[in-house]
N, C-alpha and C positions, 0 to 999 in steps of 0.2 A: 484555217477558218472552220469553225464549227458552228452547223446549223440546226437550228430545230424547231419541230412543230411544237404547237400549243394546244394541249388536249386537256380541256378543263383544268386549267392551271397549272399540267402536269408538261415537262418538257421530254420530246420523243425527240432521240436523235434520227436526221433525216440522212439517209444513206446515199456515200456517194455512185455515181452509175459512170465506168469506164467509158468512152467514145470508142468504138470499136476500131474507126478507121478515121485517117486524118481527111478522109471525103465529107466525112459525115460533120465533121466542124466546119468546112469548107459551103456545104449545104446549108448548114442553120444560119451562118455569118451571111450567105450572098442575098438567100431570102429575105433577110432584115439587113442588111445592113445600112440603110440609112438612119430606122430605129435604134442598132447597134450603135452607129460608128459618126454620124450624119454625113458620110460619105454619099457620093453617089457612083452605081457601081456602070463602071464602061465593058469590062470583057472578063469572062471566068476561062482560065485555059489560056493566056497569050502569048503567043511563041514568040522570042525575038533573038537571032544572034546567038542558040543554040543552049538559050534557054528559054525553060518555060516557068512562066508565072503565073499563081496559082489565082489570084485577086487583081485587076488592074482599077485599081477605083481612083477618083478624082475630087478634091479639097474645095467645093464649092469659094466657101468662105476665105480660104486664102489664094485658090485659083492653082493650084498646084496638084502634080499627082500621088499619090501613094500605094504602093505596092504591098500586096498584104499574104505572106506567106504561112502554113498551116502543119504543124507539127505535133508527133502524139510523144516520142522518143527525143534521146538527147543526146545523143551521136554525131553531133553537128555543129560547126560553128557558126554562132549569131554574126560573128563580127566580120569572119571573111565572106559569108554567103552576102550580109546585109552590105558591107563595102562591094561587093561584084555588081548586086542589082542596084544601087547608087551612080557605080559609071557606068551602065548600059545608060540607065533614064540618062543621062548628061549626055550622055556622048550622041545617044540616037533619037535626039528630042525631037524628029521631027516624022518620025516612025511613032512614038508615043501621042502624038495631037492627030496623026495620021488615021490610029484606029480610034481614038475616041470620037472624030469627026465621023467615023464609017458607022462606028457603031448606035452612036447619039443620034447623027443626021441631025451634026449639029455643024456652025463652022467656026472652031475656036482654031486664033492665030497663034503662032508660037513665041511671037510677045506680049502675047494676050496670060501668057503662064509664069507665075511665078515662081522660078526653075529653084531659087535659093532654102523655098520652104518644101522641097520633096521628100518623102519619109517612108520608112520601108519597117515595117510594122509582121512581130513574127507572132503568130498564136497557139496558144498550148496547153494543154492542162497544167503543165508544172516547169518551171525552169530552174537548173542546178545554180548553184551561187557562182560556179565558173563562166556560167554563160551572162547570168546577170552581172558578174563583175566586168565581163568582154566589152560591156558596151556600156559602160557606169562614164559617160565622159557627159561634158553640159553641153557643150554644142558638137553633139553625134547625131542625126536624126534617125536613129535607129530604134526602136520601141519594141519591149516587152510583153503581151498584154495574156495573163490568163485565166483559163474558159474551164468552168467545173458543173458539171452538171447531177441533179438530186433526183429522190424518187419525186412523186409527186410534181414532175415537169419542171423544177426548180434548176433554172440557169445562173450562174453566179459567171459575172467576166469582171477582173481587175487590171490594170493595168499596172504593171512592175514599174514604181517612182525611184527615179536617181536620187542617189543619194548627195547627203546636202555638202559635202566635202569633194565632190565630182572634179576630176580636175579635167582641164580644156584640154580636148585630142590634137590640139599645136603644136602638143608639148611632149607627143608619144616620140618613141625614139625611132633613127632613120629607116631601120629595116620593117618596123610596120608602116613606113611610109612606101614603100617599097609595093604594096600591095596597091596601089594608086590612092592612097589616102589622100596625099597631098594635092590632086587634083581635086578632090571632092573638097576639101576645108577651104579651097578660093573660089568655092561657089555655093557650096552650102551655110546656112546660117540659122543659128539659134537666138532669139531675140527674147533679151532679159529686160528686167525693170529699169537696172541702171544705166543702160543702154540710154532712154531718155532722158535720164539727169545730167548730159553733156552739153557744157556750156549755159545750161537756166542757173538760176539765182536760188541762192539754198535757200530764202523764201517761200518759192516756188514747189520747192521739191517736197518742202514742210509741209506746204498747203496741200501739195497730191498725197503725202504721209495721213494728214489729216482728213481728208475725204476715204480713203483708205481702211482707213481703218473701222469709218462710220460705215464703207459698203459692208466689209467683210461681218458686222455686226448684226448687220441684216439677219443671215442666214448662215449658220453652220457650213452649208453646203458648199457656200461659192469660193470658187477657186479664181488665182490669177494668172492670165494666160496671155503673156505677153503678145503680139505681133506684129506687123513690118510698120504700120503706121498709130499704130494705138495700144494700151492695154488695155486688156479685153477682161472682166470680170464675170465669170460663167458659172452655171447650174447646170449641173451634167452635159450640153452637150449645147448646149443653148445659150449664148451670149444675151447676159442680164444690162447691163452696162459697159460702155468703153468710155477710157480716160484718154486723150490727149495731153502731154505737156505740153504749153506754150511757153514763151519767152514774157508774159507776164500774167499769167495765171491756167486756166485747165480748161478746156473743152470737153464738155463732158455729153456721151450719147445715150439716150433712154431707149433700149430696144420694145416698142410697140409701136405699131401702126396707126396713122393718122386716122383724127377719130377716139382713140381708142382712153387716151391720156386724160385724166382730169386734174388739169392746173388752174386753179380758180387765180392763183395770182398774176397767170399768164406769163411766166418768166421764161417758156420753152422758147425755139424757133423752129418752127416745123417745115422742115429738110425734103420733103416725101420729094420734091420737085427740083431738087436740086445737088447739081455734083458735092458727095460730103464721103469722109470718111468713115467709122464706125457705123453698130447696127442700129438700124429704127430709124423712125422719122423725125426723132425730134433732139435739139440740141440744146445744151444751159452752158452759157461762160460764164465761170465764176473767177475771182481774183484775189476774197477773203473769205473767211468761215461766216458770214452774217447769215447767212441763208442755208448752210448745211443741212438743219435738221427739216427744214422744209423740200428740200433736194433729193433728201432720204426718202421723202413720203411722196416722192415722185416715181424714184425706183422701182423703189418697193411695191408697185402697181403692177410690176413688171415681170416678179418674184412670182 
């Protein structure tokens, strides 16, 4: 990636600045990490079982933990350290809600967590194609993400995207299962689009194809992010919309807060007060495209 200032039309390249110590990423990431990450951070430093974890933060939004490791060198395997810290959380899940309860002074129950969405997230200034091929599977939850920092205070963090040929870690062969893989993949789980096309009416699917595509039009930006009960359509870190399929059209969520929405035509339902899925208060079932572009310019409020 190459960056630069703009000095009277003239392009200055901006100089990268090495992180001296993997403290020092560790330090910028725990201070912001809700800004970074929308994480919310439980314990920096948590010993468990004879390891120590460098981040122990928690998935608000999907109710799950994430463990978040910090590295400057590449001497290291993403995929047997990321499989190790995978079975401790499963196996001592109840040491994991134990300290965030201690630490939060809060009191989350242990089926109150949703153990299948848990993710172990490594950071770095740079990662070899060896280490990003180690964990290039679609349902691994093991995450890439790196951290490059400029003169002029300039932070750049990306997250390393699998690649779209990723094949499923079911399929790795027995001696990497060997490494406890094979417990971890009857409890972890990665949630994709087609996922919810099981069993609706290819109607249906058309129709969420066809809302789909009007979100993504929106904005450049927004991405699809599947999870357990919805797809979630997001801007950087912030869920814009969630789609549910139904069995005879889509449920669809506007994240804003009641109040906040202006639907002159009154087509929403406003949720604020009631058990629902996805985010915001407010929800629109739709069944055909008559009302799309109006649906849009409900969204898009949201944008």
């Amino acid at each position: 990636m190459k960056l630069f200032q703009n000095n009277k039309s003239s392009l200055l390249d901006l100089r990268e600045i090495s992180f001296k110590l993997e403290r020092d990423i560790q330090q910028l990431f725990e201070k912001n990490l809700f800004q970074i990450t929308g994480l919310e951070l439980v314990k920096s430093e948590f010993s468990i079982q004879n390891q120590r974890i460098d981040t122990l933060a928690f998935d608000i939004e999907n109710s799950a933990f994430v463990i978040i490791e910090y590295k400057r060198g590449h001497n290291y395997s993403v995929f047997d350290q990321g499989v190790a810290y995978l079975n401790t959380l499963l196996k001592y899940k109840a040491d994991f809600v134990l300290e965030y309860n201690e630490s939060l002074d809060k009191n989350l129950k242990k089926n109150e967590v949703d153990w299948s969405q848990s993710k172990i997230v490594f950071v770095s200034p740079s990662f070899n194609q060896n280490q990003k091929q180690a964990v290039d599977f679609k349902d691994l939850n093991i995450e890439l993400w790196e951290i490059k920092q400029f003169e002029n205070s300039i932070i750049v963090i990306d997250g390393v995207q699998k690649s779209q040929a990723a094949p499923s870690i079911k399929l790795t062969s027995p001696s990497e299962k060997d490494t406890g893989l094979s417990e971890i993949t009857k409890e972890i789980k990665t949630y994709r689009e087609e996922d919810f096309y099981q069993g609706k009416a290819e109607e249906v699917i058309e129709l969420y194809n066809d809302f789909k595509q009007a979100i993504l039009n929106l904005s450049p930006e927004i991405v699809i992010v599947p999870k357990k009960h919805w797809i979630g359509f997001k801007i950087d870190k912030r869920n814009v919309t969630d789609i549910q399929i139904q069995s005879k059209g889509l449920r669809i969520s506007i994240n804003m807060k009641k109040g906040e929405l202006d639907d002159p035509k009154k087509m929403t339902e406003n949720v604020a007060n009631k058990g629902h899925f996805g985010n915001g208060d407010y929800q629109i079932v739709v069944s055909n495209t008559k009302h799309l572009e109006y649906v849009m310019s409900l969204i898009k409020q949201g944008i």
